[in-house]
PDB file of N, CA, C and O in Angstrom:
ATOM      1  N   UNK A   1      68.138  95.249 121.346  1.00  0.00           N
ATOM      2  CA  UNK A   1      67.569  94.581 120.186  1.00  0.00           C
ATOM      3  C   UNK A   1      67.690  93.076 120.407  1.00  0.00           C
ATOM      4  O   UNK A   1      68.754  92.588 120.789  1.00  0.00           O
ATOM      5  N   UNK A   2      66.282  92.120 120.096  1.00  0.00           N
ATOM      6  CA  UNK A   2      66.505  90.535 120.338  1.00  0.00           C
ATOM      7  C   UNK A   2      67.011  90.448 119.600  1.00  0.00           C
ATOM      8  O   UNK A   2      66.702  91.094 118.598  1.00  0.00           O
ATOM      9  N   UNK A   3      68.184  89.550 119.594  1.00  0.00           N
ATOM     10  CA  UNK A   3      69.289  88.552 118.663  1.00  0.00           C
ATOM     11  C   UNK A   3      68.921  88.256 117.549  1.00  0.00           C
ATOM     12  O   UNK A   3      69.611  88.464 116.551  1.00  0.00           O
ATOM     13  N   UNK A   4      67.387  87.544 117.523  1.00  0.00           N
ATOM     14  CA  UNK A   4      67.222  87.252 116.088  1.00  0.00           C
ATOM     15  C   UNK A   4      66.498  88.626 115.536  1.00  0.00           C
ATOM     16  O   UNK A   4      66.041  88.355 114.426  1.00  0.00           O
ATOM     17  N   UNK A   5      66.238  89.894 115.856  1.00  0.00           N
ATOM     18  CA  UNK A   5      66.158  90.834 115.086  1.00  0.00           C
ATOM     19  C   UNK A   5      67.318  91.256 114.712  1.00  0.00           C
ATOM     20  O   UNK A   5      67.440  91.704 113.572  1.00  0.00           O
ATOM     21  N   UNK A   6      68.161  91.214 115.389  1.00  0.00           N
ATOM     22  CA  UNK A   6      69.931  92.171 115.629  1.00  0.00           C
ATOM     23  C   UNK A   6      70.395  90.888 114.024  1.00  0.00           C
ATOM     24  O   UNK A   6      71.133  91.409 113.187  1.00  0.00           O
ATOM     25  N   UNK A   7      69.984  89.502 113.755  1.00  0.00           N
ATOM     26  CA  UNK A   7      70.233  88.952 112.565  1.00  0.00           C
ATOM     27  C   UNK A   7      69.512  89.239 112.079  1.00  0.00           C
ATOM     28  O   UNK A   7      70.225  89.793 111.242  1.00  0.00           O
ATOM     29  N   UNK A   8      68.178  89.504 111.599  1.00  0.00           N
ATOM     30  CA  UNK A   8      67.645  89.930 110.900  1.00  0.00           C
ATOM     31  C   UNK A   8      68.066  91.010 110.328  1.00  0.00           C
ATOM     32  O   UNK A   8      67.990  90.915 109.103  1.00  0.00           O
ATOM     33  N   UNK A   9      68.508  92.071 110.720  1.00  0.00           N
ATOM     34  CA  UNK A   9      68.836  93.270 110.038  1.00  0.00           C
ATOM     35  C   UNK A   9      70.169  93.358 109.472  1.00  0.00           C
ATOM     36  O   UNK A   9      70.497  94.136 108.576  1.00  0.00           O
ATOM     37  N   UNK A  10      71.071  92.336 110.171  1.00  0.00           N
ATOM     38  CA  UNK A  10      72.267  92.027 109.458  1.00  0.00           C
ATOM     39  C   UNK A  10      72.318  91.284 108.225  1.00  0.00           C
ATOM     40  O   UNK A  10      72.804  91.674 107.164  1.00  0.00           O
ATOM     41  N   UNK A  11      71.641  89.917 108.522  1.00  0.00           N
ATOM     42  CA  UNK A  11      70.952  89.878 106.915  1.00  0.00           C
ATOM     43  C   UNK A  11      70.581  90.606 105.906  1.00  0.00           C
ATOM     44  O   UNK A  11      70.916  90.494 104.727  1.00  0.00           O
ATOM     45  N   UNK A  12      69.769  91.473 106.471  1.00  0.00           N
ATOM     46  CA  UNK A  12      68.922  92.460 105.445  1.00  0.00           C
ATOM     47  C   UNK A  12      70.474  93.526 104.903  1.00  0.00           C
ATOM     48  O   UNK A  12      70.496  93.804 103.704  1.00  0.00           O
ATOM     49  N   UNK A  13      71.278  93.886 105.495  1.00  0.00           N
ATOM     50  CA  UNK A  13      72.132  94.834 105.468  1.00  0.00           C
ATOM     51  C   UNK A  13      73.239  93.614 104.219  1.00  0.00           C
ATOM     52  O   UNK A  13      73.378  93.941 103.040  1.00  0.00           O
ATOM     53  N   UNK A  14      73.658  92.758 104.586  1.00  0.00           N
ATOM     54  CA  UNK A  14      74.408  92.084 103.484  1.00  0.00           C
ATOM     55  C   UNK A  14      73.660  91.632 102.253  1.00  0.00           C
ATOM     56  O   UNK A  14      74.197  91.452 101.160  1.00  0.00           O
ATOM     57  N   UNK A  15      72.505  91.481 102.490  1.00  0.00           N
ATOM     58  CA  UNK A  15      71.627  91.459 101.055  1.00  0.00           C
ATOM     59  C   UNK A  15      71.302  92.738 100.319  1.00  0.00           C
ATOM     60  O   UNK A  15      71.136  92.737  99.099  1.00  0.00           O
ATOM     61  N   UNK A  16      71.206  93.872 101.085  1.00  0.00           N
ATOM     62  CA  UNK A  16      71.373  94.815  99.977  1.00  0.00           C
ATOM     63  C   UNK A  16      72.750  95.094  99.774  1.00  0.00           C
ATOM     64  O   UNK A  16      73.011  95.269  98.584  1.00  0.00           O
ATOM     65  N   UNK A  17      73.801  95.201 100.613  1.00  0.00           N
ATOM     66  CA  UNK A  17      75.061  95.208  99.675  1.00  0.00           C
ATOM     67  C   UNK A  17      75.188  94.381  98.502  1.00  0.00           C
ATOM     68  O   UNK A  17      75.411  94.764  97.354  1.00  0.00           O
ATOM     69  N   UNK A  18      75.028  93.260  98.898  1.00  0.00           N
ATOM     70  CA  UNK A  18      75.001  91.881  97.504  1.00  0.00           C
ATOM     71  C   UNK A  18      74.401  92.596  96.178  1.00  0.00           C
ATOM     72  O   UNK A  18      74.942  93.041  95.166  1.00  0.00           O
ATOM     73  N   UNK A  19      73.254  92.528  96.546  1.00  0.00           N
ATOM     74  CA  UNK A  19      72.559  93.020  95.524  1.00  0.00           C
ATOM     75  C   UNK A  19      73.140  94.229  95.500  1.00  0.00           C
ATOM     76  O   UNK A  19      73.354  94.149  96.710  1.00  0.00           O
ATOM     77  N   UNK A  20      73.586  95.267  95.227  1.00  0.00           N
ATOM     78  CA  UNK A  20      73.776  96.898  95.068  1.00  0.00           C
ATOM     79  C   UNK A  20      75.133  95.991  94.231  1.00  0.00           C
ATOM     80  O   UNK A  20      75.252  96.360  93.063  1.00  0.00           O
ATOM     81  N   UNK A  21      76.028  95.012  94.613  1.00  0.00           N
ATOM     82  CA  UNK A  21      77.624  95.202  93.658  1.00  0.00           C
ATOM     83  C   UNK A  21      76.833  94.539  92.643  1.00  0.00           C
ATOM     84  O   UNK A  21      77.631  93.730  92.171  1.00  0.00           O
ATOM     85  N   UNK A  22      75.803  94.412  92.066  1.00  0.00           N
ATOM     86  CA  UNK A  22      75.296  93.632  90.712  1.00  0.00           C
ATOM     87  C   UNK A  22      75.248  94.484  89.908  1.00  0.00           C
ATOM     88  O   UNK A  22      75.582  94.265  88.743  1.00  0.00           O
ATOM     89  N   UNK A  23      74.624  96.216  90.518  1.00  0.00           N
ATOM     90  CA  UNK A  23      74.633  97.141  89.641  1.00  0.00           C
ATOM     91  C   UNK A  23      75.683  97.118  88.524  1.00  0.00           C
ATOM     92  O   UNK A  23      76.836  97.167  88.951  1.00  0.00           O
ATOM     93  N   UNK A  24      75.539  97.051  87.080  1.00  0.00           N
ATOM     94  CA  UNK A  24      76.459  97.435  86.216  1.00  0.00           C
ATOM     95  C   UNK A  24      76.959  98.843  86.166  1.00  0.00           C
ATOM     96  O   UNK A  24      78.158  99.073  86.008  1.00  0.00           O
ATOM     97  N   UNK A  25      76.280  99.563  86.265  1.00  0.00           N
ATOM     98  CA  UNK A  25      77.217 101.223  85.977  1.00  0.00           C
ATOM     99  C   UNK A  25      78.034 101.256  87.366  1.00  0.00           C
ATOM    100  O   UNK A  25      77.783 100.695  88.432  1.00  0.00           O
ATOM    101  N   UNK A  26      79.107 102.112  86.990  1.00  0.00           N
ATOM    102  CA  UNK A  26      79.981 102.020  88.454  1.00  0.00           C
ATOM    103  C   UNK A  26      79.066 103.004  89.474  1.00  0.00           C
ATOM    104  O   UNK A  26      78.743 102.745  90.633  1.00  0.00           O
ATOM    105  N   UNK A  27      78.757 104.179  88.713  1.00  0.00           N
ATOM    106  CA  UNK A  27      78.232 105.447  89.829  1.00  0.00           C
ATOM    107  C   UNK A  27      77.036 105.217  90.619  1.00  0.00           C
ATOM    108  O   UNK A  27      76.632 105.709  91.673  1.00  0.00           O
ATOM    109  N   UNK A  28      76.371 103.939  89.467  1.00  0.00           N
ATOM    110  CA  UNK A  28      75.242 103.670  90.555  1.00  0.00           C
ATOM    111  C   UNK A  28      74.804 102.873  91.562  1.00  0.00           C
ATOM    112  O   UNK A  28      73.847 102.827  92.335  1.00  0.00           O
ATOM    113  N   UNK A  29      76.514 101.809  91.145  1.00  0.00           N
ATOM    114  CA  UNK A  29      77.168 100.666  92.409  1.00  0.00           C
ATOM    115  C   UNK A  29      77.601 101.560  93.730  1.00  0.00           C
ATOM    116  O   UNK A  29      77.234 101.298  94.875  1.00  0.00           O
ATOM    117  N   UNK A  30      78.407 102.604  93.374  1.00  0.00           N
ATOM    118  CA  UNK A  30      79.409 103.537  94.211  1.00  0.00           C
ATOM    119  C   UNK A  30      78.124 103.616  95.135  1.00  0.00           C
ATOM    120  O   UNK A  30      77.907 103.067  96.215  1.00  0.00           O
ATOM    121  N   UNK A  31      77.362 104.446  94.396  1.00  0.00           N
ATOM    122  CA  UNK A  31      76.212 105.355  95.200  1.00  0.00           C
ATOM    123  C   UNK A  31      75.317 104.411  96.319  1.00  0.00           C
ATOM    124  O   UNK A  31      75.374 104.468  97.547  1.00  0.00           O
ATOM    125  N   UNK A  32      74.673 103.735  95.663  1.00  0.00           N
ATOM    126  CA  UNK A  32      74.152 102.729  96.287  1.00  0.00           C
ATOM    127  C   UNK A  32      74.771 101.673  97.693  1.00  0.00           C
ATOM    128  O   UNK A  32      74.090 101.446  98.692  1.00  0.00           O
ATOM    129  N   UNK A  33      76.025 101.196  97.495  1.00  0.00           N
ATOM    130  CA  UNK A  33      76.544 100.981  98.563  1.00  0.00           C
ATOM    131  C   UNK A  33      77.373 101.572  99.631  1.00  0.00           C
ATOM    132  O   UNK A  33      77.901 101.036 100.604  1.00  0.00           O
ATOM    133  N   UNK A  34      77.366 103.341  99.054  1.00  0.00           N
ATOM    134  CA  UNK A  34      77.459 104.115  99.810  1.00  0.00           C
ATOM    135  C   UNK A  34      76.681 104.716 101.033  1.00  0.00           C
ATOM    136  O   UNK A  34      77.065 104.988 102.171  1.00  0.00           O
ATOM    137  N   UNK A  35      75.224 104.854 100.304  1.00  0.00           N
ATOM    138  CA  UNK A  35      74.053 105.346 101.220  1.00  0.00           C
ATOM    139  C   UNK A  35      73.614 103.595 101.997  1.00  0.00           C
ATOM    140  O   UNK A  35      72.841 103.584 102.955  1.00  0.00           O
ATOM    141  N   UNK A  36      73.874 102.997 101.756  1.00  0.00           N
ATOM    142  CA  UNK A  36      73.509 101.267 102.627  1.00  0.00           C
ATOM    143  C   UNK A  36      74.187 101.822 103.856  1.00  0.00           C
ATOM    144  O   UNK A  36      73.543 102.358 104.758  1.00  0.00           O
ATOM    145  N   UNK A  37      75.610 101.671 103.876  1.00  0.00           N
ATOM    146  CA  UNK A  37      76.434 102.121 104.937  1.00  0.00           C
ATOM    147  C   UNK A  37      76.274 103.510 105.790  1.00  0.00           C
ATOM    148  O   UNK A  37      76.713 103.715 106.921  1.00  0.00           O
ATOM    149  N   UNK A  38      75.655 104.261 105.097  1.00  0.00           N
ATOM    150  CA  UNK A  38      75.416 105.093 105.807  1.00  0.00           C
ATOM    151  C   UNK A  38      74.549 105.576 106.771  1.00  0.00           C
ATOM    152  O   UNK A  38      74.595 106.304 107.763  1.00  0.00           O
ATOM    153  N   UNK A  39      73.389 104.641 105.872  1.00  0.00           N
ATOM    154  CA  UNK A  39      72.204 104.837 106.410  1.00  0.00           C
ATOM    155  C   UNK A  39      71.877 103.519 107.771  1.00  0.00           C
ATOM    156  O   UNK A  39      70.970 103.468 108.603  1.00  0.00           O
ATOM    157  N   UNK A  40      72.849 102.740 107.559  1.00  0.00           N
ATOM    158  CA  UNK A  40      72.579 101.465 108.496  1.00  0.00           C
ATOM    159  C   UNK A  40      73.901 102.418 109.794  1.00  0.00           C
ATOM    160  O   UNK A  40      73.826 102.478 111.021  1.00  0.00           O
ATOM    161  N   UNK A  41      74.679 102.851 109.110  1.00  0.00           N
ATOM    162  CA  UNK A  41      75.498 103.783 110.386  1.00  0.00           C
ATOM    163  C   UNK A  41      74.629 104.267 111.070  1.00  0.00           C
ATOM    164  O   UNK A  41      74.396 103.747 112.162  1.00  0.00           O
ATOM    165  N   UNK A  42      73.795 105.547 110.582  1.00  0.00           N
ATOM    166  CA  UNK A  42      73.249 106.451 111.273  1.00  0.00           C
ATOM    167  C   UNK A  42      72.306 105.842 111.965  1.00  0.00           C
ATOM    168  O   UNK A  42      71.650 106.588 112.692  1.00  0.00           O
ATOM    169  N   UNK A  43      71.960 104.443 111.971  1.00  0.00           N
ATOM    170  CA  UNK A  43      70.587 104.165 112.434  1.00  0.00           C
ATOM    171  C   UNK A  43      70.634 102.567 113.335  1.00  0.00           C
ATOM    172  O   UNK A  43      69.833 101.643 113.475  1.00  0.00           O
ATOM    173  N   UNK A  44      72.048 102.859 113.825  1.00  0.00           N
ATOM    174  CA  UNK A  44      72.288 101.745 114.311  1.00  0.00           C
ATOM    175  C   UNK A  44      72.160 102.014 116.324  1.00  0.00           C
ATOM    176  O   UNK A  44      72.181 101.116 117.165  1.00  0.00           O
ATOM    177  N   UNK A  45      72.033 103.558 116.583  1.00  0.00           N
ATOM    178  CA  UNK A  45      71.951 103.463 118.105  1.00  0.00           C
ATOM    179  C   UNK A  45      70.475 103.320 117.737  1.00  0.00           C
ATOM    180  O   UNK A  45      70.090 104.419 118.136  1.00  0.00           O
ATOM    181  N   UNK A  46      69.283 102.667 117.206  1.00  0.00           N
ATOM    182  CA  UNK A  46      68.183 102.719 117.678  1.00  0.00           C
ATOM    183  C   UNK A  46      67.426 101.853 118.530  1.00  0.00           C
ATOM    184  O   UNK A  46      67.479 100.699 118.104  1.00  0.00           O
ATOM    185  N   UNK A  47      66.653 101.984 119.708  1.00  0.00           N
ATOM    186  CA  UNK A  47      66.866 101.193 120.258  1.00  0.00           C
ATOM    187  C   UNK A  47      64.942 100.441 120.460  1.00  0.00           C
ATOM    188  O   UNK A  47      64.603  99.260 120.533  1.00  0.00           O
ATOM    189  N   UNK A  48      64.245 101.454 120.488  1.00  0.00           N
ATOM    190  CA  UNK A  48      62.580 101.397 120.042  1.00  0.00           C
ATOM    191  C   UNK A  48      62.442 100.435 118.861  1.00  0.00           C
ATOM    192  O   UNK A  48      62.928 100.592 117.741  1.00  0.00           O
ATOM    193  N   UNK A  49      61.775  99.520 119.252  1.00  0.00           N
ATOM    194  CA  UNK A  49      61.356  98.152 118.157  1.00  0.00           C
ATOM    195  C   UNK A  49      60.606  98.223 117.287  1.00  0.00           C
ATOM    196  O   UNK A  49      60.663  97.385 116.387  1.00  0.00           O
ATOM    197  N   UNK A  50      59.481  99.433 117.262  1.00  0.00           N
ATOM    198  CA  UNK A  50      58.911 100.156 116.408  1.00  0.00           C
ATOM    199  C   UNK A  50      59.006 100.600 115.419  1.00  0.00           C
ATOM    200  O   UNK A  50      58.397 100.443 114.361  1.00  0.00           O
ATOM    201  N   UNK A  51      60.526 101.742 116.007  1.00  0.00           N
ATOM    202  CA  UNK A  51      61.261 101.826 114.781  1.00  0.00           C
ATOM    203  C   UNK A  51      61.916 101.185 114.002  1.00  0.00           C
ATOM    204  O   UNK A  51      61.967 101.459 112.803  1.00  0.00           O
ATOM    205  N   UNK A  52      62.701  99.955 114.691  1.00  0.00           N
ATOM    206  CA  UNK A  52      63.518  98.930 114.123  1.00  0.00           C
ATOM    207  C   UNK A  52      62.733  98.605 112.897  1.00  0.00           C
ATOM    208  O   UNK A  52      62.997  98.575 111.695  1.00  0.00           O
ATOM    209  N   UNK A  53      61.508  98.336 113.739  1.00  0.00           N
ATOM    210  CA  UNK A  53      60.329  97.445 112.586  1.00  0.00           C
ATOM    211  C   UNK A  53      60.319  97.852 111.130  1.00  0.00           C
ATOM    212  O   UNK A  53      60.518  97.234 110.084  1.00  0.00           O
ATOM    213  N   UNK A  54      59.907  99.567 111.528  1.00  0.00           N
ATOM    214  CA  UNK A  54      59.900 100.697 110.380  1.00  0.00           C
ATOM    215  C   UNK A  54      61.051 100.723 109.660  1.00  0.00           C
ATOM    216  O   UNK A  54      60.971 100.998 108.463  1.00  0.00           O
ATOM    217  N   UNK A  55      61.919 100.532 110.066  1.00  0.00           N
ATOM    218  CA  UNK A  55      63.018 100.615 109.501  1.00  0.00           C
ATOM    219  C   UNK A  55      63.971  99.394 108.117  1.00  0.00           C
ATOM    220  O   UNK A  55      64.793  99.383 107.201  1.00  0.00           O
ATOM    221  N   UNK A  56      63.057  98.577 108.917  1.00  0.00           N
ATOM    222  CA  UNK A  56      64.049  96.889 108.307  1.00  0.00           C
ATOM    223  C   UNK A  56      62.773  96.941 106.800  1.00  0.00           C
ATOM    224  O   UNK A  56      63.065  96.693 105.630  1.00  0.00           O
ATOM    225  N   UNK A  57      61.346  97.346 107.347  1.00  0.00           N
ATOM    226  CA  UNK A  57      60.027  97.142 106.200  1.00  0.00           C
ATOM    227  C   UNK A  57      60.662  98.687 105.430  1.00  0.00           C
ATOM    228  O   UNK A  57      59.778  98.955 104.616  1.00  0.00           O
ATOM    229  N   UNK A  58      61.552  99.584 105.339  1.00  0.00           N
ATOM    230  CA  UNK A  58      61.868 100.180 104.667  1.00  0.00           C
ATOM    231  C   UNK A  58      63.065  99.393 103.634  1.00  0.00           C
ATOM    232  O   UNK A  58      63.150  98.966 102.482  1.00  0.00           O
ATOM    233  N   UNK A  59      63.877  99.513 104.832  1.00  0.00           N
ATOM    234  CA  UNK A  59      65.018  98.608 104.197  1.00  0.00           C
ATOM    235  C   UNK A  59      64.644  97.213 102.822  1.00  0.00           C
ATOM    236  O   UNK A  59      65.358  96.849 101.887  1.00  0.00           O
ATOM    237  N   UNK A  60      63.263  96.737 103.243  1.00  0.00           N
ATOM    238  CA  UNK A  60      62.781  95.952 102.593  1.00  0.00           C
ATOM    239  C   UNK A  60      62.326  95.790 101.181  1.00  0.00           C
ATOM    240  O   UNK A  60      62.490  94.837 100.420  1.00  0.00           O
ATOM    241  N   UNK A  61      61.666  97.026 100.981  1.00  0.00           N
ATOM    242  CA  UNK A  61      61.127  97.256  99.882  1.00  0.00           C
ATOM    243  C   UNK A  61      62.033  97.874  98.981  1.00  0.00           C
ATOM    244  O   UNK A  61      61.995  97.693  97.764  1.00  0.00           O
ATOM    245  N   UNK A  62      63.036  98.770  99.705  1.00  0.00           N
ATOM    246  CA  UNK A  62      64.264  99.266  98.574  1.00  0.00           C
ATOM    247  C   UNK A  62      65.371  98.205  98.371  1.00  0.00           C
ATOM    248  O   UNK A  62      66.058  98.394  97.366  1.00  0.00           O
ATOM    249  N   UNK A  63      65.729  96.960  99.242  1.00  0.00           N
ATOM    250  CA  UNK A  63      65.852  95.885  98.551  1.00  0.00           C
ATOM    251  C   UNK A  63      65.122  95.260  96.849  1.00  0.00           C
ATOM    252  O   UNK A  63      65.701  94.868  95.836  1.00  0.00           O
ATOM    253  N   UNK A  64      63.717  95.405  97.159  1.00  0.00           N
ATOM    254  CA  UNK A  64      63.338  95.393  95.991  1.00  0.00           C
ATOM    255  C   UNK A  64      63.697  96.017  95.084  1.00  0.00           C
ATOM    256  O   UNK A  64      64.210  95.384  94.161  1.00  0.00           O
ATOM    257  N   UNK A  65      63.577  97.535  94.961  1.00  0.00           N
ATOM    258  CA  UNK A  65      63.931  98.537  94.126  1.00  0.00           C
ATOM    259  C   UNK A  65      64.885  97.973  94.099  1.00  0.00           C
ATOM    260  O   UNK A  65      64.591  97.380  93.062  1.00  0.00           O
ATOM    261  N   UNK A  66      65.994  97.537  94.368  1.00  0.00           N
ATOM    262  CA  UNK A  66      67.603  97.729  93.752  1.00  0.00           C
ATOM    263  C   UNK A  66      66.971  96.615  92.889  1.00  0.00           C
ATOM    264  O   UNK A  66      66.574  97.086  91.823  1.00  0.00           O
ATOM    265  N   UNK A  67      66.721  95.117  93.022  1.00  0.00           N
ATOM    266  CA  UNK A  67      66.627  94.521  92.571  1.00  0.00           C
ATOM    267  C   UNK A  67      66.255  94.694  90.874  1.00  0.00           C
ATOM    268  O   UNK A  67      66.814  94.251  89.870  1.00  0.00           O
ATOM    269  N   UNK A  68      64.713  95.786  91.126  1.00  0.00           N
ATOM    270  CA  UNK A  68      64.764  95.925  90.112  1.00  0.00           C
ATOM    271  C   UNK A  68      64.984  96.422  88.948  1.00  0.00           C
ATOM    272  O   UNK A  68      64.665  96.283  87.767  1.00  0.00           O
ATOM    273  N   UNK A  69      66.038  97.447  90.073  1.00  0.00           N
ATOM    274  CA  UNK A  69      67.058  98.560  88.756  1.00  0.00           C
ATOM    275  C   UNK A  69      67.909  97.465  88.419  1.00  0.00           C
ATOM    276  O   UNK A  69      68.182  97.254  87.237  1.00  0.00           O
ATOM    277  N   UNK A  70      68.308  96.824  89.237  1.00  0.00           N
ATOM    278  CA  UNK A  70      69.842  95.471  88.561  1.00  0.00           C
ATOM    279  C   UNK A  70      69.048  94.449  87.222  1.00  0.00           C
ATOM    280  O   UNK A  70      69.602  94.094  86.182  1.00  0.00           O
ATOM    281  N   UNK A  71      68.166  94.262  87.485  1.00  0.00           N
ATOM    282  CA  UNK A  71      67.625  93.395  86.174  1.00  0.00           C
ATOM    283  C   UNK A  71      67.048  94.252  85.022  1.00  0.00           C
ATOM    284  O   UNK A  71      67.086  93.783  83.885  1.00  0.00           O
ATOM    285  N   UNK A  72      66.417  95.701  85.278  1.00  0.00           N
ATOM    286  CA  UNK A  72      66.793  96.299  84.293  1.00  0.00           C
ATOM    287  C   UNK A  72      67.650  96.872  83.464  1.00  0.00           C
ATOM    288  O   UNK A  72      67.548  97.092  82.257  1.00  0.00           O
ATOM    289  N   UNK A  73      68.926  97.206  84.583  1.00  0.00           N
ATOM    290  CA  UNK A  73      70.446  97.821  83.826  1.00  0.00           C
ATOM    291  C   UNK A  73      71.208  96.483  83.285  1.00  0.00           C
ATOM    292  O   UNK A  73      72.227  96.754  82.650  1.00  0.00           O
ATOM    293  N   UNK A  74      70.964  95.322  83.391  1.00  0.00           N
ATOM    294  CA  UNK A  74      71.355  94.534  82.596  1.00  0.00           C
ATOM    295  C   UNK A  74      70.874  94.208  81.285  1.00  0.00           C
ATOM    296  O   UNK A  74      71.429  93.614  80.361  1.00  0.00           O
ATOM    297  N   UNK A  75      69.515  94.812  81.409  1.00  0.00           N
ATOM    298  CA  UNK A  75      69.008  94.076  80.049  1.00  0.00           C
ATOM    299  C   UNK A  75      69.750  95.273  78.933  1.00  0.00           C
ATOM    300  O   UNK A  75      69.502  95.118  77.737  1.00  0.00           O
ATOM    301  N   UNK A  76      70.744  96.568  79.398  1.00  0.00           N
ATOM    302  CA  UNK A  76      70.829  97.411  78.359  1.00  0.00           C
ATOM    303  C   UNK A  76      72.412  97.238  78.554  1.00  0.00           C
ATOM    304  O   UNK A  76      72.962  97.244  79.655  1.00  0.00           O
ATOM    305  N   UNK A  77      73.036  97.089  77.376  1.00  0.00           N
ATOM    306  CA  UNK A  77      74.714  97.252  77.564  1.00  0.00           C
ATOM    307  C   UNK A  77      74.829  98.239  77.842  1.00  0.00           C
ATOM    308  O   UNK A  77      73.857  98.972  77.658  1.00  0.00           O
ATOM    309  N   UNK A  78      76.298  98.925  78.550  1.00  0.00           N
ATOM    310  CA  UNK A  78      76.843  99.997  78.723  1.00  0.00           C
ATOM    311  C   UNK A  78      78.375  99.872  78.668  1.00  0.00           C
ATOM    312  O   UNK A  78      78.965  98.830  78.956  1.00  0.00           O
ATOM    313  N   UNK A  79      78.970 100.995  78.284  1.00  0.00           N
ATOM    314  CA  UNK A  79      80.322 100.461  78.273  1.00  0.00           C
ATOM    315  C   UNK A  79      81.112 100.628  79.478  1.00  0.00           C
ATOM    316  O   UNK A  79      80.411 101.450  80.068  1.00  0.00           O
ATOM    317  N   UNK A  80      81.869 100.454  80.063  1.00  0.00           N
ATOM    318  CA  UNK A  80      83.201 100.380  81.274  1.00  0.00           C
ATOM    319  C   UNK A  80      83.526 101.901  81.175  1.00  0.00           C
ATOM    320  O   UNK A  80      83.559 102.542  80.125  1.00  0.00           O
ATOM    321  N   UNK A  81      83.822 102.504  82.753  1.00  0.00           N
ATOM    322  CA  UNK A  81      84.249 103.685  82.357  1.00  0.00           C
ATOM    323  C   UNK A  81      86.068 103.900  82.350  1.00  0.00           C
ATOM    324  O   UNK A  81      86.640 102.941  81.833  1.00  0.00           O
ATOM    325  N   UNK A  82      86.553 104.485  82.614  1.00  0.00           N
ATOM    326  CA  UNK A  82      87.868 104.264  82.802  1.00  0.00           C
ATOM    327  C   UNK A  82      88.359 104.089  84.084  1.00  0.00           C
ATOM    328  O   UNK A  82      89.510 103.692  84.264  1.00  0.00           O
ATOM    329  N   UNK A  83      87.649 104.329  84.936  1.00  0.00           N
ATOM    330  CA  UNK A  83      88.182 103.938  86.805  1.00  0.00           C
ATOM    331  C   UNK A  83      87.784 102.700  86.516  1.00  0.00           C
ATOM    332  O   UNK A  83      88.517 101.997  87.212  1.00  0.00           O
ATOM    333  N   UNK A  84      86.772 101.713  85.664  1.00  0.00           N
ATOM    334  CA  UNK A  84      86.481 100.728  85.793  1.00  0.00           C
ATOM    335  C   UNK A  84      87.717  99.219  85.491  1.00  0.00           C
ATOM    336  O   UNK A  84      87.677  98.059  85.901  1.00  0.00           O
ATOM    337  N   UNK A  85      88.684  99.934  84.629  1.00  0.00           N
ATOM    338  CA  UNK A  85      89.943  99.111  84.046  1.00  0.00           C
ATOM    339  C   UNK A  85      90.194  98.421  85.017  1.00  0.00           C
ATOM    340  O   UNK A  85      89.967  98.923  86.118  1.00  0.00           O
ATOM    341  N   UNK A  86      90.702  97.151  84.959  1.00  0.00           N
ATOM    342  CA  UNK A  86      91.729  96.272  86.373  1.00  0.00           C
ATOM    343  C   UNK A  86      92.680  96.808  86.921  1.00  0.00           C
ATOM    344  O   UNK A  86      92.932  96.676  88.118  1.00  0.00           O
ATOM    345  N   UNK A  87      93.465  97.620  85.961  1.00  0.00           N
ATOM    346  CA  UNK A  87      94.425  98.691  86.751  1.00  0.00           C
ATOM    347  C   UNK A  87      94.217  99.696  87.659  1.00  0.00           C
ATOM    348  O   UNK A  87      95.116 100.079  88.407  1.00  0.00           O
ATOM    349  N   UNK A  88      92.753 100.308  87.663  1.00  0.00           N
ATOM    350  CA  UNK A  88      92.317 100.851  88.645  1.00  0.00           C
ATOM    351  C   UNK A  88      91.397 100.707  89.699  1.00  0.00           C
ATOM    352  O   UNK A  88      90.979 101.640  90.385  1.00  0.00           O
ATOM    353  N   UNK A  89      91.085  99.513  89.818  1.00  0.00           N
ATOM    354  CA  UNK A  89      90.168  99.146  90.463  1.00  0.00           C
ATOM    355  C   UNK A  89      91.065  98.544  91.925  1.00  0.00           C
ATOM    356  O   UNK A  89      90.447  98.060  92.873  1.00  0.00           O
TER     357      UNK A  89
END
């Protein structure tokens, strides 16, 4: 992978984490920066630029999507669950 793709996708990979801890509900923070990691795990021996391509213009657009579940789950309160307390976190 060229260097500035190998940053490119590292970028892309810390911007959807960023964005995913904005989520307000915990399960859908958990979830979300669960499948990031997983899915950038499983897809990290790739070595075809094709796919890379396919991959980062995926990565891309569900960047969006998070985005725009995070500005919608803000516009609605919700309350804290109890794993959410400072004591358990």
């Amino acid at each position: 992978m060229a260097a500035s793709s190998r940053a490119q996708v590292l970028r892309l990979y810390r911007a959807l984490l960023r964005e995913s801890q904005r989520f307000s509900g915990y399960n859908y923070r958990t979830y979300a920066i669960r499948r990031i990691r997983d899915a950038f795990r499983e897809n990290k021996n790739i070595k075809d630029s094709e796919e890379i391509e396919e991959l980062v213009n995926k990565a891309k657009a569900n960047l969006e999507i998070i985005h725009r579940q995070v500005t919608i789950g803000q516009l609605y309160s919700t309350e804290k669950l109890v794993i959410e307390s400072p004591g358990n976190t």
